[in-house]
C-alpha positions in Angstrom: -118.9 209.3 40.5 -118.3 207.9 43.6 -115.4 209.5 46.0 -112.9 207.1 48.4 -112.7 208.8 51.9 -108.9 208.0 52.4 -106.3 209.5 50.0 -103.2 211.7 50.4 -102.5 215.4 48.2 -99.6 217.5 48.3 -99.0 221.3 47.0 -96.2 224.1 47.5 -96.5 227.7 46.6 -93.5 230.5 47.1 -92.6 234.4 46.5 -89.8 235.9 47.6 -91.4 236.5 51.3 -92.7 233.3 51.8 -92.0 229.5 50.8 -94.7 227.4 51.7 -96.0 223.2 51.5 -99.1 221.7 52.2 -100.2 218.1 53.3 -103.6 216.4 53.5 -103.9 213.0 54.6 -107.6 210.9 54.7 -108.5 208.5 56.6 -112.0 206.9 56.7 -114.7 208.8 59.5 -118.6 209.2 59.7 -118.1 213.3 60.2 -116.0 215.8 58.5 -112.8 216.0 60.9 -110.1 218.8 60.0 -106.8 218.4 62.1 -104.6 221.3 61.7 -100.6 220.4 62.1 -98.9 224.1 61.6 -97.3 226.7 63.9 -99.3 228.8 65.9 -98.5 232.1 64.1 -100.9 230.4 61.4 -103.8 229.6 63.9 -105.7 233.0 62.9 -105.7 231.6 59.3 -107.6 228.4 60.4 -111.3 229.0 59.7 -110.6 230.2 55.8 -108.8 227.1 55.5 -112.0 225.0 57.1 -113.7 227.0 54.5 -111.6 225.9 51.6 -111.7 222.1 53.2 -115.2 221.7 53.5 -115.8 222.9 49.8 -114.3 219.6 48.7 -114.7 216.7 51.8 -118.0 216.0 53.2 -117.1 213.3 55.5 -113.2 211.8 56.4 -110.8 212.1 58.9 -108.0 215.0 57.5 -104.6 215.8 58.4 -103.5 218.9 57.5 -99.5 219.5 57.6 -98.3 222.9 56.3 -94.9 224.2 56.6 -93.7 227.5 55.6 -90.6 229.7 55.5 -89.9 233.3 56.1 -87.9 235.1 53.9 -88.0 238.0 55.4 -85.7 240.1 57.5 -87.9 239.7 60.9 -87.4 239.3 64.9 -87.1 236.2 66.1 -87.2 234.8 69.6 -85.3 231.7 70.6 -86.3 229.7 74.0 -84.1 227.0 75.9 -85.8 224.3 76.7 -83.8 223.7 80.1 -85.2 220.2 81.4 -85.0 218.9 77.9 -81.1 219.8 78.4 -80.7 218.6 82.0 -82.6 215.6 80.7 -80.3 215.2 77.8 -77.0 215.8 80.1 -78.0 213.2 82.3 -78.0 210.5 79.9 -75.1 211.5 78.7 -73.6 211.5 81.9 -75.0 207.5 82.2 -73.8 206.7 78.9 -70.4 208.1 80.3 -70.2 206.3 83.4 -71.7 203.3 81.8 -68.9 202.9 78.6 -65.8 204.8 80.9 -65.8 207.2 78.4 -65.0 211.5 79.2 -68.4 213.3 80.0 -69.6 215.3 77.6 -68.8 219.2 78.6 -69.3 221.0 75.1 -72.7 223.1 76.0 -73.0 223.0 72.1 -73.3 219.8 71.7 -76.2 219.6 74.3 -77.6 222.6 72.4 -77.6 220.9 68.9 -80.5 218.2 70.6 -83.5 218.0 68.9 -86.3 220.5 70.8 -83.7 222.1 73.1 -83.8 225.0 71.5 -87.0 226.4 69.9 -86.9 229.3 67.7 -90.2 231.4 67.3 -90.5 234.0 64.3 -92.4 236.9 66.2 -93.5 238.5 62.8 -96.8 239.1 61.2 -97.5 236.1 58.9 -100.9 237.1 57.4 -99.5 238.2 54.4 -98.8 234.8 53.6 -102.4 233.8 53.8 -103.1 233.5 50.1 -100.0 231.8 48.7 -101.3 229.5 51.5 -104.3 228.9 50.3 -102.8 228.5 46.8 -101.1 225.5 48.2 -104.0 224.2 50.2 -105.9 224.3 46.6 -103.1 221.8 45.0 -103.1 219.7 48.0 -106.8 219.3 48.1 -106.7 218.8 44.0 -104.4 216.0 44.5 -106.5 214.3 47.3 -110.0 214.5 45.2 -108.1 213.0 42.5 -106.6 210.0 44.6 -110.2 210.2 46.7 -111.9 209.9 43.1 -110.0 207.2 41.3 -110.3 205.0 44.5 -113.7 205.6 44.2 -113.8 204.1 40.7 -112.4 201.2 41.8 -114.9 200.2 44.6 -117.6 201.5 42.2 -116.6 198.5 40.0 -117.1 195.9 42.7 -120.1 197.7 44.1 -121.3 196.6 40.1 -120.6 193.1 40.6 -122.1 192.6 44.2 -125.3 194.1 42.8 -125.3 191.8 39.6 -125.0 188.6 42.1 -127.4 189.8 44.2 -130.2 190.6 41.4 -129.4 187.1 40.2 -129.8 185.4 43.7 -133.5 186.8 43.7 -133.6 185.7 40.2 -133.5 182.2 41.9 -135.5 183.0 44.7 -138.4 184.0 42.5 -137.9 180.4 40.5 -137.9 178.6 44.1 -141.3 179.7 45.5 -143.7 178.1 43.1 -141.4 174.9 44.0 -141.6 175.5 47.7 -145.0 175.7 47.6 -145.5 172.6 45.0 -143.3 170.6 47.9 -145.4 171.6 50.6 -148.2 170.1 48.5 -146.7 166.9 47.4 -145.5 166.3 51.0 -148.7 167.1 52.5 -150.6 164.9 50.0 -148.3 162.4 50.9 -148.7 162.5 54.5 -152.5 162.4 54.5 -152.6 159.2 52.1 -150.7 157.2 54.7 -152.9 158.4 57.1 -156.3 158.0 55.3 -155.8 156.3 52.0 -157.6 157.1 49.3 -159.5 159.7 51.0 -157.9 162.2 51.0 -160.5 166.0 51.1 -158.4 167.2 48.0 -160.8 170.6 48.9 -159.1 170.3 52.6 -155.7 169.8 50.6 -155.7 173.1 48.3 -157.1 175.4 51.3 -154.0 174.2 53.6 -151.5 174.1 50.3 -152.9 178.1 50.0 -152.7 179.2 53.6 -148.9 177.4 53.8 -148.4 179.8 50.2 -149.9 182.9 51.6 -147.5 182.6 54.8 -144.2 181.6 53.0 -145.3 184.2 50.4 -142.1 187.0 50.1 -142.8 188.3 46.7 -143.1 191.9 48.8 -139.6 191.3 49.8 -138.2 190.5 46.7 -140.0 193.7 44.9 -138.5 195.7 47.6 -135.1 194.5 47.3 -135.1 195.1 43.3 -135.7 198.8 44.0 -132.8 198.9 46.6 -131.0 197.4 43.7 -132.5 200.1 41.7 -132.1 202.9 43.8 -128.0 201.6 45.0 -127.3 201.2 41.4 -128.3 204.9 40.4 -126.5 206.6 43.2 -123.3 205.1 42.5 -123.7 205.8 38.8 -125.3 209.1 38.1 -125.0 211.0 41.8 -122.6 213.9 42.1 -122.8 214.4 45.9 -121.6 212.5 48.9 -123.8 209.3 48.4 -121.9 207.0 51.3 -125.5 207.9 53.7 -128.0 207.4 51.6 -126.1 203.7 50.5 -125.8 202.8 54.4 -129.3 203.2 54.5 -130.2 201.2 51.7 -128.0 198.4 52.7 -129.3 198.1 55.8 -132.9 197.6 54.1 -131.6 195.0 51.5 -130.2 193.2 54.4 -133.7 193.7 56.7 -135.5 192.3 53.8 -133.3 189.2 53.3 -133.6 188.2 57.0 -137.4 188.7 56.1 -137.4 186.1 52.9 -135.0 184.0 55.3 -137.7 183.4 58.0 -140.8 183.1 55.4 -139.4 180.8 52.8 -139.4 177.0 54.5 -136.7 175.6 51.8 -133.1 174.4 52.3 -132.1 176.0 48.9 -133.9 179.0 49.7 -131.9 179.5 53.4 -128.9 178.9 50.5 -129.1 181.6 48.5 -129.8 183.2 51.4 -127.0 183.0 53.5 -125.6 183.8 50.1 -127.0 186.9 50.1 -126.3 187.9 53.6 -122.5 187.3 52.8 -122.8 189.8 49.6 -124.8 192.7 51.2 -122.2 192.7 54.5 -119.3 193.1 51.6 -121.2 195.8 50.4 -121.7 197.1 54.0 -118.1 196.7 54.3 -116.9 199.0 51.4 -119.9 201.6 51.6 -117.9 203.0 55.0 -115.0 203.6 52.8 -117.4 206.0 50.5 -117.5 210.2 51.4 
């Protein structure tokens, strides 16, 4: 099943020392990015909670926000941010001037500001490491869900693209006995208003074969139906991060097309495919939203 790199998952866990919430948010990225958004009393925690991460993303861009509250009886430490507050009282003193109003003199006030005071919990927080991880668990559960039912969804598209596309080399496969019967007609055309009735008909199948051999892309088309092959089974039956291997292939359906493109000398063939073309870049498009 196929897994959407963007999605959001949210879990809490408490005990009567500790209260604490988790949020992961995904955003599309070729390598596994972890972001950590938490206080730095948690920072020795960070590489078991990598650990847990990388057991269920391969690839993404993840925010991780995690709040927590102590329960405890413990020291803290509170710190004045005192430019913040000069800052802050020198506006006010603007506004003051500004509206004629009475300057603001209540040191409370100033204090009640967001970030002027900063209050720092100074006790040991490991304890809380695995009702953390708890929560990390049912955040991550939510996000492979959302990742996973996303996943579905451009699975189901990925199904359609590959159906038009099979049936576009359907058609191509009809068009090159035709565009080799045209080059004939034409050319036996050409040479009877040329020469009459003497036309080499001998002279007429060798340059009607050559022209077939070099507009011949039946290669092309037999590699393209095992891209098909191989795309189809990968989003179907692979239980790993497929959103690689897919690049790849897309990039050889799309080599191969430019190859048919340039080979087959037809109007409706440069049709179907500039058709083509459009299909595979949609399916370019959607693979970089796949883990």
């Amino acid at each position: 099943m196929l897994k959407s790199m963007t999605g959001f998952g949210a879990g809490k866990a408490e005990d009567e020392d500790f209260k604490v919430s988790v949020e992961i948010k995904a955003v599309n990225q070729r390598y596994l990015e972890q972001n950590f958004h938490m206080g730095a009393a948690l920072n020795a925690m960070e590489p078991d909670l990598r650990a847990e991460i990388a057991k269920h993303a391969a690839r993404g861009k993840l925010d991780i926000y995690i709040d927590y509250v102590d329960r405890r009886e413990s020291e803290c430490e509170i710190h004045v941010n005192e430019g913040l507050a000069r800052a802050y009282q020198t506006a006010l003193n603007e506004i003051s001037d500004s509206l004629r109003m009475a300057r603001p003199d209540d040191v409370v006030a100033i204090a009640g500001y967001p970030d002027v005071l900063q209050i720092e919990n100074t006790g040991d927080v490991s304890a809380m490491e695995p009702l953390l991880l708890t929560a990390l668990r049912e955040a991550l559960g939510g996000l492979d869900a959302m990742r996973r039912k996303e996943g579905a969804h451009i699975e189901q598209d990925f199904e359609g693209r590959l159906k038009t596309l099979e049936g576009d080399v359907a058609a191509l496969r009809e068009l090159a006995p035709k565009i080799v019967e045209g080059y004939r007609s034409r050319l036996q055309k050409m040479l009877s208003e040329l020469v009459g009735d003497k036309v080499d008909e001998t002279r007429l199948i060798e340059e009607t074969a050559l022209y077939a051999d070099k507009v011949n892309f039946t290669e092309e088309v037999v590699r393209l139906d095992s891209h098909f092959a191989q795309f189809g089974a990968l989003i179907r039956e692979s239980h790993e991060p497929v959103g690689r291997k897919l690049d790849f292939l897309i990039q050889e359906m799309n080599r191969e097309t430019n190859t048919i493109g340039s080979k087959a000398n037809s109007a409706e063939a440069a049709q179907v495919v500039v058709a083509m073309k459009s299909e595979i870049e949609k399916l370019r498009e959607q693979v970089q939203n796949i883990e």
